[in-house]
Structures are given as structure tokens and as C-alpha cells.
mmCIF file as gemmi writes it, N, C-alpha and C atoms, coordinates in Angstrom:
data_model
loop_
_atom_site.group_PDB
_atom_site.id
_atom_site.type_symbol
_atom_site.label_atom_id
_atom_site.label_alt_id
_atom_site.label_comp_id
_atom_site.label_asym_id
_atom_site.label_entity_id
_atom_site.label_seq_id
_atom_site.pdbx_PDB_ins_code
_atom_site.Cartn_x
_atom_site.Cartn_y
_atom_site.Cartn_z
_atom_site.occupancy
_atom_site.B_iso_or_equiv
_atom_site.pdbx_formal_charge
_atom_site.auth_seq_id
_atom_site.auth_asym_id
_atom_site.pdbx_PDB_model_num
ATOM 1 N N . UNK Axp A 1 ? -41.41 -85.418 10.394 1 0 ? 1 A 1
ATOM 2 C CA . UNK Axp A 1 ? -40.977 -84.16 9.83 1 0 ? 1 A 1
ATOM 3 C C . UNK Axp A 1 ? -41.498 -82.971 10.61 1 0 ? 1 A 1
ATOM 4 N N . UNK Axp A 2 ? -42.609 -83.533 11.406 1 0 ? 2 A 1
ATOM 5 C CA . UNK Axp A 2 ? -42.679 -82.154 12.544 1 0 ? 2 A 1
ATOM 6 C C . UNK Axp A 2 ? -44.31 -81.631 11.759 1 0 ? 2 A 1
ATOM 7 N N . UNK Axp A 3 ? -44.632 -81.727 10.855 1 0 ? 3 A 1
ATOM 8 C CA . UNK Axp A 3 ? -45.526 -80.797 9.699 1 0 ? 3 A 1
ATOM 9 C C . UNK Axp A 3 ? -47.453 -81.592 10.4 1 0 ? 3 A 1
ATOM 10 N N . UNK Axp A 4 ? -47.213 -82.744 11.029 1 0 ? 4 A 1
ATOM 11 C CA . UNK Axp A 4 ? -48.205 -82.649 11.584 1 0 ? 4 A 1
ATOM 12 C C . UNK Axp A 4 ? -48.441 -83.114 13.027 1 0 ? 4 A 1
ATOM 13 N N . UNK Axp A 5 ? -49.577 -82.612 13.422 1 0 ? 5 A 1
ATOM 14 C CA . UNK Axp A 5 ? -49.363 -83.554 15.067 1 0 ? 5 A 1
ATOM 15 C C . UNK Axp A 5 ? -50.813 -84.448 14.951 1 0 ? 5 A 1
ATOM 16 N N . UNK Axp A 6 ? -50.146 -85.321 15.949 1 0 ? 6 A 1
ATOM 17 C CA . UNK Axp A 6 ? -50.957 -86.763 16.106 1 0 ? 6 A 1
ATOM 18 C C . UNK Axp A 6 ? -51.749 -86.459 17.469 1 0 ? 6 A 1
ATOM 19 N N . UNK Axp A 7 ? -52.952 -86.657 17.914 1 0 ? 7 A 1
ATOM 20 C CA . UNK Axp A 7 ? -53.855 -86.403 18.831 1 0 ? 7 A 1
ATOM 21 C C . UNK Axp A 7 ? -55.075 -87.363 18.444 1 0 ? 7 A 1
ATOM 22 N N . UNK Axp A 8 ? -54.578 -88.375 20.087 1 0 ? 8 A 1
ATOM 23 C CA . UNK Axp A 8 ? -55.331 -89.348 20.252 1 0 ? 8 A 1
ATOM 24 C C . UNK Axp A 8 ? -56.65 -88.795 20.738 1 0 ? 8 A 1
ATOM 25 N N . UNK Axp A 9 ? -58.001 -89.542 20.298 1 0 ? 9 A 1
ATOM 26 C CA . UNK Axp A 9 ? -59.324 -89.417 20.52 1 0 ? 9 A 1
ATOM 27 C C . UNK Axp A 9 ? -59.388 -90.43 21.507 1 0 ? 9 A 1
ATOM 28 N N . UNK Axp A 10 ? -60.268 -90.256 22.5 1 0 ? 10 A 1
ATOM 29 C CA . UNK Axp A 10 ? -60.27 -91.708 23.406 1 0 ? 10 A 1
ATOM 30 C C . UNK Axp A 10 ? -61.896 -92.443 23.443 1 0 ? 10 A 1
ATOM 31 N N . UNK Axp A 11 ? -61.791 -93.572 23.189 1 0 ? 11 A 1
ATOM 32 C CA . UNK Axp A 11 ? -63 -94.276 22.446 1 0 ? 11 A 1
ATOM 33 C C . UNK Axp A 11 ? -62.769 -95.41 23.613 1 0 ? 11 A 1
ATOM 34 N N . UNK Axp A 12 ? -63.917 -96.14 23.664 1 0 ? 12 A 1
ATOM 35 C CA . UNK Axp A 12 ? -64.022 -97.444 24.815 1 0 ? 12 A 1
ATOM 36 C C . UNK Axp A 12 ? -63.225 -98.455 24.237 1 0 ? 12 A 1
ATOM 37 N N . UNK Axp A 13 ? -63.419 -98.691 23.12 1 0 ? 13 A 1
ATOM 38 C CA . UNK Axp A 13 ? -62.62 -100.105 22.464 1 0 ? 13 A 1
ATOM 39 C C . UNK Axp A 13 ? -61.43 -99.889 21.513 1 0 ? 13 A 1
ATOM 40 N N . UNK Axp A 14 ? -61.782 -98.906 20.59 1 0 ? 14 A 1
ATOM 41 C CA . UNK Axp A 14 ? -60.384 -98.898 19.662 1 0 ? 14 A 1
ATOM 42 C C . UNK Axp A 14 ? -59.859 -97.554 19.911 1 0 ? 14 A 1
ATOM 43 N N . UNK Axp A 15 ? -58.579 -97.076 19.592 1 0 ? 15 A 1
ATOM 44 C CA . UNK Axp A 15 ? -57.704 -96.394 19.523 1 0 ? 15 A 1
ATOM 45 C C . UNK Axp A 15 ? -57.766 -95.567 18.05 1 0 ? 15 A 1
ATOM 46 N N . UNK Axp A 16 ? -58.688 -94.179 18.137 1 0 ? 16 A 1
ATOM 47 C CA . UNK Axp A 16 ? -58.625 -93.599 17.027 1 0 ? 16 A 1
ATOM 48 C C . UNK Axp A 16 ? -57.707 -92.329 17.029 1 0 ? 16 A 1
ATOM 49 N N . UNK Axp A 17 ? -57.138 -91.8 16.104 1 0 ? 17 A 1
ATOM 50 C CA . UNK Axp A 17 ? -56.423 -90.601 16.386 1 0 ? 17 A 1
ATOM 51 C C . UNK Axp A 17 ? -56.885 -89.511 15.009 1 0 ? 17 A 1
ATOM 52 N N . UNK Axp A 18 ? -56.514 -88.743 15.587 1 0 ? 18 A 1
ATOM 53 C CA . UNK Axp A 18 ? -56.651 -87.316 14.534 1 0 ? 18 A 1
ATOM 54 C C . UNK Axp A 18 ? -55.58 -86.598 14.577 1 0 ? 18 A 1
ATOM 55 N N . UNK Axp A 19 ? -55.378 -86.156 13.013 1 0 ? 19 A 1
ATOM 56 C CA . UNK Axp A 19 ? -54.365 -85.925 12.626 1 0 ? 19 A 1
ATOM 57 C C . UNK Axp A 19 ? -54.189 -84.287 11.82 1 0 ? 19 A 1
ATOM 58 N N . UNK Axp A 20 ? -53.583 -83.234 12.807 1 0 ? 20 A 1
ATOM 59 C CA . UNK Axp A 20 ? -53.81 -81.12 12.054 1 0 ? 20 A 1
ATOM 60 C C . UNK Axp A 20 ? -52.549 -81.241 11.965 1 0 ? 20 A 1
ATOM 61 N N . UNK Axp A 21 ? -52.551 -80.175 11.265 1 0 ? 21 A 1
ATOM 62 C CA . UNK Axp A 21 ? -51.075 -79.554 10.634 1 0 ? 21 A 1
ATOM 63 C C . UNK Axp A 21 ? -50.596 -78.466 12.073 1 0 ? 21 A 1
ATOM 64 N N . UNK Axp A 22 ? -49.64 -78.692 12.17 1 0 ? 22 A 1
ATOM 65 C CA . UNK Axp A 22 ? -48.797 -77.617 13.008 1 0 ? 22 A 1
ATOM 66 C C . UNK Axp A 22 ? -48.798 -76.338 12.769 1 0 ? 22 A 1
ATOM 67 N N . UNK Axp A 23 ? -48.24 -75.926 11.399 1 0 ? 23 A 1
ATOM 68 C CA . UNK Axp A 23 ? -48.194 -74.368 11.064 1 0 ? 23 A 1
ATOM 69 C C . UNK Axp A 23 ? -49.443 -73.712 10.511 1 0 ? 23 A 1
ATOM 70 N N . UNK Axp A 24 ? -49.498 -72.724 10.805 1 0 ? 24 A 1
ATOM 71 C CA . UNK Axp A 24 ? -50.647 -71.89 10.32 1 0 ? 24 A 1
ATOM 72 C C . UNK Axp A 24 ? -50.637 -71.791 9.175 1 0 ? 24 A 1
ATOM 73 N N . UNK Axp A 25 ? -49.574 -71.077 8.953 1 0 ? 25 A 1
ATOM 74 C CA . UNK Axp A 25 ? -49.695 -71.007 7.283 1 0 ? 25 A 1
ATOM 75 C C . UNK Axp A 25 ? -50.09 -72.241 6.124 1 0 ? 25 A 1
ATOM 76 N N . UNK Axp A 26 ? -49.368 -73.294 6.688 1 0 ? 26 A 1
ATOM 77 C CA . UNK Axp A 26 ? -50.098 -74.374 5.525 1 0 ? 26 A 1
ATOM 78 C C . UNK Axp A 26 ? -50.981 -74.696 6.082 1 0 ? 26 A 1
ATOM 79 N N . UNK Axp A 27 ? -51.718 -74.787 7.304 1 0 ? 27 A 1
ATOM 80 C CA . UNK Axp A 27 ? -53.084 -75.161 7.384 1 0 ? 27 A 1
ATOM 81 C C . UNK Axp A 27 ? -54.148 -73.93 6.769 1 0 ? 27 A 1
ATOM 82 N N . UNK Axp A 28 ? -53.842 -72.597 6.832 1 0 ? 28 A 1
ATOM 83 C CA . UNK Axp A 28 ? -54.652 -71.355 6.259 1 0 ? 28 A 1
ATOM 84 C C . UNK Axp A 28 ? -54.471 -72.124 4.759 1 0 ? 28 A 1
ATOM 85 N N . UNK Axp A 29 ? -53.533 -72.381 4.411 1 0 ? 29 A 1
ATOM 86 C CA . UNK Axp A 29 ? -53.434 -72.159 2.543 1 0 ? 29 A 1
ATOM 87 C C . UNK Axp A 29 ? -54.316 -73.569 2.426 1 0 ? 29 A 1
ATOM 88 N N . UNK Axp A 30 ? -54.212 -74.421 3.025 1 0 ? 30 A 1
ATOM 89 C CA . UNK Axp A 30 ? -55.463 -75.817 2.813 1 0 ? 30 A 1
ATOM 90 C C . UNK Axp A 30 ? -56.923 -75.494 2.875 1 0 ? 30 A 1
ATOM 91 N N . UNK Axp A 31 ? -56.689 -74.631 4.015 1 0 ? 31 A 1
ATOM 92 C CA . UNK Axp A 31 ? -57.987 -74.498 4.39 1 0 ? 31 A 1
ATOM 93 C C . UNK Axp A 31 ? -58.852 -73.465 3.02 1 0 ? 31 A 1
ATOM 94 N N . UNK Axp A 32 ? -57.725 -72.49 2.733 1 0 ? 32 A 1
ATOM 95 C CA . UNK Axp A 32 ? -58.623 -71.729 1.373 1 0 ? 32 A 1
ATOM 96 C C . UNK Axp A 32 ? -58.502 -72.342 0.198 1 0 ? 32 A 1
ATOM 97 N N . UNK Axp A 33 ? -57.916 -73.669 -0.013 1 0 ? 33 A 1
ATOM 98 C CA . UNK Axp A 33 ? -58.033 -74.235 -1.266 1 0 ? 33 A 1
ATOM 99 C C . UNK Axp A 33 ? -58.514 -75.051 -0.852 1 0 ? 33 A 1
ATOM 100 N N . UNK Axp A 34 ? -59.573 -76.013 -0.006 1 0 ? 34 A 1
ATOM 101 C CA . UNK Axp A 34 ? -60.244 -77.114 0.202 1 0 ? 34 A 1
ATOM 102 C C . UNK Axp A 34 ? -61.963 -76.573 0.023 1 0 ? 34 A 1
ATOM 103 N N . UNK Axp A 35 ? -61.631 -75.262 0.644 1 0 ? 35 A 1
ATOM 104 C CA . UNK Axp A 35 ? -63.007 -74.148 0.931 1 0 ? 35 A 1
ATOM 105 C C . UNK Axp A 35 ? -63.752 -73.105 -0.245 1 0 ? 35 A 1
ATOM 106 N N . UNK Axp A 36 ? -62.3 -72.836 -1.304 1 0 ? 36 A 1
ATOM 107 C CA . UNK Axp A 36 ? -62.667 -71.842 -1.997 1 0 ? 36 A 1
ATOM 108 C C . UNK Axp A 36 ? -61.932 -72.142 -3.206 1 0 ? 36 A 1
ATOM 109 N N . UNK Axp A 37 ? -61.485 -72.907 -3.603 1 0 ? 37 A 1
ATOM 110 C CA . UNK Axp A 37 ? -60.623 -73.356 -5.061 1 0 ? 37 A 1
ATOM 111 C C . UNK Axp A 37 ? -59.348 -72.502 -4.923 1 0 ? 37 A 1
ATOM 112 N N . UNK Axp A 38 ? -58.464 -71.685 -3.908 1 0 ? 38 A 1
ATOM 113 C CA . UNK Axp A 38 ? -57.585 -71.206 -3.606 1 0 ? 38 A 1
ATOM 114 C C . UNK Axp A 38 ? -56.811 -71.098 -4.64 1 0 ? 38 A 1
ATOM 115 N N . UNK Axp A 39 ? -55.952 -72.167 -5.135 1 0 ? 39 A 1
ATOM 116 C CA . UNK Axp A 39 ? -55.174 -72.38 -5.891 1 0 ? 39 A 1
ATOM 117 C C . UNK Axp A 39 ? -55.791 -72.702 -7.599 1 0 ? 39 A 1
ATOM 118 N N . UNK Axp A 40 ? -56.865 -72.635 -7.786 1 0 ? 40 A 1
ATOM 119 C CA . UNK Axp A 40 ? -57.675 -72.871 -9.211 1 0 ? 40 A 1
ATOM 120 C C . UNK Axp A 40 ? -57.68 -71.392 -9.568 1 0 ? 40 A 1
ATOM 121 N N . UNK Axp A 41 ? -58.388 -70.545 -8.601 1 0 ? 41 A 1
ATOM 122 C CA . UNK Axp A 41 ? -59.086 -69.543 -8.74 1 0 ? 41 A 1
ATOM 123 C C . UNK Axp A 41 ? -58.794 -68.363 -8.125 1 0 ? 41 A 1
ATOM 124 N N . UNK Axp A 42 ? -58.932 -66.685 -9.094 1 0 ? 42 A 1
ATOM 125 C CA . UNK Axp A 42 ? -58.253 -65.9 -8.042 1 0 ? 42 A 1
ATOM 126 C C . UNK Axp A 42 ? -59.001 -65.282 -7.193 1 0 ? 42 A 1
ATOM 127 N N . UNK Axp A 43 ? -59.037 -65.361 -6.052 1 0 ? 43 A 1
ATOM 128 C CA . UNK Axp A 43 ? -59.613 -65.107 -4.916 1 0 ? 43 A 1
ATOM 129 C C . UNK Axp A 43 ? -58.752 -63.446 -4.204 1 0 ? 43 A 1
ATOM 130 N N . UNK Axp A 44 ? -59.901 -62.761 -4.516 1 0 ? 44 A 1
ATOM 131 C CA . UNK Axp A 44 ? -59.604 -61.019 -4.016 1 0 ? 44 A 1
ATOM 132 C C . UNK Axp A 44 ? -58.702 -60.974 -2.799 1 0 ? 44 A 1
ATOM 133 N N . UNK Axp A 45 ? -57.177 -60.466 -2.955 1 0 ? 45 A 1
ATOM 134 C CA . UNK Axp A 45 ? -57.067 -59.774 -1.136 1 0 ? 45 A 1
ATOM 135 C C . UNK Axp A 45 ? -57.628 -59.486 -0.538 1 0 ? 45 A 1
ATOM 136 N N . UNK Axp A 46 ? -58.846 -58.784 -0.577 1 0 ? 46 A 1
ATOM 137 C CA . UNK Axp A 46 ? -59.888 -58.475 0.402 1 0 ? 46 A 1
ATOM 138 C C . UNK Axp A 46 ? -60.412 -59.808 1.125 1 0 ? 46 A 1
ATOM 139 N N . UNK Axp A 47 ? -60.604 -60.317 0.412 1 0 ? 47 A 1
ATOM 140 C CA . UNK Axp A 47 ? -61.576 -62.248 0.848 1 0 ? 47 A 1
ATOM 141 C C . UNK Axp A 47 ? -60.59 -62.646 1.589 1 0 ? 47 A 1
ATOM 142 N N . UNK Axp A 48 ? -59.071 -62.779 1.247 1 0 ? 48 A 1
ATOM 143 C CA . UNK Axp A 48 ? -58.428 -63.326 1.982 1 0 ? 48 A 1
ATOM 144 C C . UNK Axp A 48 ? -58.277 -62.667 3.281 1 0 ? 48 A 1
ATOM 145 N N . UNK Axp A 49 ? -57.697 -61.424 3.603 1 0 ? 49 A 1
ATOM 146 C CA . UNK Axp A 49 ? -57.774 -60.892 4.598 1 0 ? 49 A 1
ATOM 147 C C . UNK Axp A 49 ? -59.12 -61.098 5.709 1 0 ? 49 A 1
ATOM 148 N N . UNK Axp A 50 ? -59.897 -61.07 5.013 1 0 ? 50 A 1
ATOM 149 C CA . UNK Axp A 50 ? -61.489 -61.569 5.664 1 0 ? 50 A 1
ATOM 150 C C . UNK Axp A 50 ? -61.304 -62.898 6.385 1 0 ? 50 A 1
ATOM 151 N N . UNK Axp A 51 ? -61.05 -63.996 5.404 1 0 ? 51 A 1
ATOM 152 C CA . UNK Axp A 51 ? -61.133 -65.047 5.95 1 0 ? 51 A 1
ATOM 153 C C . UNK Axp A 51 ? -59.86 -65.6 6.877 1 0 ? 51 A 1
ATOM 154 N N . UNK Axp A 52 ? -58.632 -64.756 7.093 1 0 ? 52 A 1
ATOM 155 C CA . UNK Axp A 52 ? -57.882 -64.957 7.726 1 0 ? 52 A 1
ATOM 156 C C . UNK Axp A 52 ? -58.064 -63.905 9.17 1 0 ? 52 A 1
ATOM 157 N N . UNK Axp A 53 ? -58.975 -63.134 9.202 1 0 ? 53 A 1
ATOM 158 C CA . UNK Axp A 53 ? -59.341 -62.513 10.596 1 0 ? 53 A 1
ATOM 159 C C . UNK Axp A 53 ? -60.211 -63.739 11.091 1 0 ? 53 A 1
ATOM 160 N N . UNK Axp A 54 ? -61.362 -64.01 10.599 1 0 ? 54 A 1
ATOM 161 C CA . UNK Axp A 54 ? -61.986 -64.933 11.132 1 0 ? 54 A 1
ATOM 162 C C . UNK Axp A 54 ? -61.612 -66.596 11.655 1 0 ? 54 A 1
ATOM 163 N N . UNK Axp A 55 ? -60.351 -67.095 11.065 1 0 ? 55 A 1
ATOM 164 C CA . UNK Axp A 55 ? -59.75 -67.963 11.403 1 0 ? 55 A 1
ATOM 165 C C . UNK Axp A 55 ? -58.552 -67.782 12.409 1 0 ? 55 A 1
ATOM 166 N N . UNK Axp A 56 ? -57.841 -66.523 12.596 1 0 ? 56 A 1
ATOM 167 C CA . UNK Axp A 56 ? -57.008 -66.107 13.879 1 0 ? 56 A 1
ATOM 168 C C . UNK Axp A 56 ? -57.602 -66.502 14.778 1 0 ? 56 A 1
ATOM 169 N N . UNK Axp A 57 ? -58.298 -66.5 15.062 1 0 ? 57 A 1
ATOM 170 C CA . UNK Axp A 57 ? -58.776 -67.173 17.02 1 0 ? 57 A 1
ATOM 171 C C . UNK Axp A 57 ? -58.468 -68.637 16.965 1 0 ? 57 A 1
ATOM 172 N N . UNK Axp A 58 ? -58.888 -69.029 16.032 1 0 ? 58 A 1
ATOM 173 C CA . UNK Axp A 58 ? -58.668 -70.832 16.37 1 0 ? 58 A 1
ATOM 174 C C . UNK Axp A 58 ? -57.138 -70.843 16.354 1 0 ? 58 A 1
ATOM 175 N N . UNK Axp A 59 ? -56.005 -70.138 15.185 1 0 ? 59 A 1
ATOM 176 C CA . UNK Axp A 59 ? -54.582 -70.56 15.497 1 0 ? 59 A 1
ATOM 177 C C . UNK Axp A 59 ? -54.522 -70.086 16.777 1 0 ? 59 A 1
ATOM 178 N N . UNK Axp A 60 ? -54.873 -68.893 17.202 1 0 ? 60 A 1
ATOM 179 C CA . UNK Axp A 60 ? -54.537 -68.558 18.538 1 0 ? 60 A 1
ATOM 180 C C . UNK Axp A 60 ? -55.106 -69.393 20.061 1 0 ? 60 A 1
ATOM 181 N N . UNK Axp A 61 ? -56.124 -70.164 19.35 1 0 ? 61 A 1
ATOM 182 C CA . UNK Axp A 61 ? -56.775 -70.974 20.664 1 0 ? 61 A 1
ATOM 183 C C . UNK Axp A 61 ? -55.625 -72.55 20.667 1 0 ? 61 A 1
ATOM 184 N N . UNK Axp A 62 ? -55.683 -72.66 19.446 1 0 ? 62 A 1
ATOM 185 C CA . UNK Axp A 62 ? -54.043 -73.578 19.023 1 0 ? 62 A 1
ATOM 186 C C . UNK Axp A 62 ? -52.744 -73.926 19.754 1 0 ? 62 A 1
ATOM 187 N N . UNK Axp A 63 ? -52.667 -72.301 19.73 1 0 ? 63 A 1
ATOM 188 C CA . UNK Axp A 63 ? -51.362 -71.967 20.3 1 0 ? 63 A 1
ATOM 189 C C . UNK Axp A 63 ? -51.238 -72.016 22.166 1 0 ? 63 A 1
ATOM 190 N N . UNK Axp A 64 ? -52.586 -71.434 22.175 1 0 ? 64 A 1
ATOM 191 C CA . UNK Axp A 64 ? -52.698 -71.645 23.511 1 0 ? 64 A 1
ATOM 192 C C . UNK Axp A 64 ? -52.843 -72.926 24.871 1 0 ? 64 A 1
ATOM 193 N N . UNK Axp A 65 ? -53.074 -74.016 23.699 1 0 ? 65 A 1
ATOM 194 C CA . UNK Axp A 65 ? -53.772 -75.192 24.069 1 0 ? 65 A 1
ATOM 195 C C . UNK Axp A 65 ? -52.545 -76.414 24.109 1 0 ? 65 A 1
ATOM 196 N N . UNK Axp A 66 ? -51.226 -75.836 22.941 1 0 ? 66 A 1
ATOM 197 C CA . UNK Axp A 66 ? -50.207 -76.482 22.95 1 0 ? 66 A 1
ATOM 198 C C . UNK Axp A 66 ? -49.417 -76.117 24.266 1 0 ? 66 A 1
ATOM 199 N N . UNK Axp A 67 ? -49.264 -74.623 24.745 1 0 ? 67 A 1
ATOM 200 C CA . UNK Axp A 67 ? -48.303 -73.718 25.683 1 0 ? 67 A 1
ATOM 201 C C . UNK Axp A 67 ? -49.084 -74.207 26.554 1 0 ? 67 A 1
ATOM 202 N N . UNK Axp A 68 ? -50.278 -74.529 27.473 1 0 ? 68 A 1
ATOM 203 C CA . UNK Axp A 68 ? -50.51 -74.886 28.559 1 0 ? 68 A 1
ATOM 204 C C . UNK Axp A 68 ? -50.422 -76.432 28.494 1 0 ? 68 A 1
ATOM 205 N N . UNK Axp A 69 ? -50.743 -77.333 27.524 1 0 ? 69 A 1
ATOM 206 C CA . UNK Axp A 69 ? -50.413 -78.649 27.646 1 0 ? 69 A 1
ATOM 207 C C . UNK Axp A 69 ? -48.924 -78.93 27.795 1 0 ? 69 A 1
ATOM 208 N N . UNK Axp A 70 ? -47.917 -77.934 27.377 1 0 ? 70 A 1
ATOM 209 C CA . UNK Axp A 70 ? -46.359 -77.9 27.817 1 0 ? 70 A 1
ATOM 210 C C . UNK Axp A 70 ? -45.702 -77.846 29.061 1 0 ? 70 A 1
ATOM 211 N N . UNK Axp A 71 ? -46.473 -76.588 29.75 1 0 ? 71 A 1
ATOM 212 C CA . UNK Axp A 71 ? -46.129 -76.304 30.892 1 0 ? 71 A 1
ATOM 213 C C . UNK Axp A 71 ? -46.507 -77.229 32.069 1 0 ? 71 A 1
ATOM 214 N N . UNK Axp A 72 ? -47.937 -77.951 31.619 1 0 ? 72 A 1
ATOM 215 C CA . UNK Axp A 72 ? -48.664 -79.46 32.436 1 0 ? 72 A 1
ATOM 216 C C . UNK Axp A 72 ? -47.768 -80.054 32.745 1 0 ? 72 A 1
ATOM 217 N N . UNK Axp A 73 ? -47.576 -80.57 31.302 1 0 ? 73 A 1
ATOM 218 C CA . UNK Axp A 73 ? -46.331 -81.602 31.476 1 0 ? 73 A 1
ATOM 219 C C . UNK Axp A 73 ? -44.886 -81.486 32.218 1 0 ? 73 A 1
ATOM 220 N N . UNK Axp A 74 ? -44.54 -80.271 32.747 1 0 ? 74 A 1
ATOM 221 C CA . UNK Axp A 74 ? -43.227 -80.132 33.02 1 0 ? 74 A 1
ATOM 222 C C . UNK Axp A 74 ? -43.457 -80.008 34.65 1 0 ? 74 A 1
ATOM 223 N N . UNK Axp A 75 ? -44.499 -79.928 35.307 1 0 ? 75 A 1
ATOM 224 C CA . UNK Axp A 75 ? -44.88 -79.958 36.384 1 0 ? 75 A 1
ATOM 225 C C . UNK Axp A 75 ? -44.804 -81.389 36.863 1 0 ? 75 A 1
């Protein structure tokens, strides 16, 4: 369905993989209901805005890490 990507770990003997969500948005909305009861509890716009500045670099290191592993490959 596209909703997650598969990324092999490389180990001497077995074959482990790890498994993130593609989109930001449902990985942000997991990430504040795994972290902060998101969806139990109401959590201030302010908090959110907070905790979504501080998590922009990683989607953006994300994004960056997919666009140069693309362009690798087409070489």
C-alpha cells in the first residue's frame, strides 16, 4: 500500500529488517500519541507546534536520504 518502507539492517547471520512509515503526517500523529496520549488527551497547539519544530529535521533528513539514495540508483 506504499504506507510503509522496508529497510534491511545488515547482520553476519540473519536477515533483520526495519520497518517507518513513509508520510510525515502519520508518522508525526504516532509519534504524539505513542509519546503523549495524543489521541486520549488534549494536548495545547502550542505543544504541538513545539514538538513538530523539533521533529522537522529528521522528516527533512528523511527526505533527503530517500532523494540521494534515488538519484544513486539511477547512475
Amino acid at each position: 500500500m506504499g504506507i510503509l518502507e522496508r529497510i534491511q539492517l545488515f547482520r553476519k547471520r540473519k536477515r533483520i529488517f526495519r520497518y517507518r512509515h513513509l508520510s510525515p503526517v502519520i508518522d508525526f500523529a504516532h509519534y504524539l500519541n505513542a509519546k503523549y496520549g495524543f489521541f486520549e488527551t488534549e494536548l495545547p497547539d502550542e505543544a504541538v507546534k513545539r514538538i513538530l519544530r523539533e521533529r522537522i529535521s529528521h522528516y527533512v533528513e528523511k527526505f533527503f536520504e530517500r532523494l540521494l539514495a534515488k538519484s544513486a540508483s539511477k547512475d
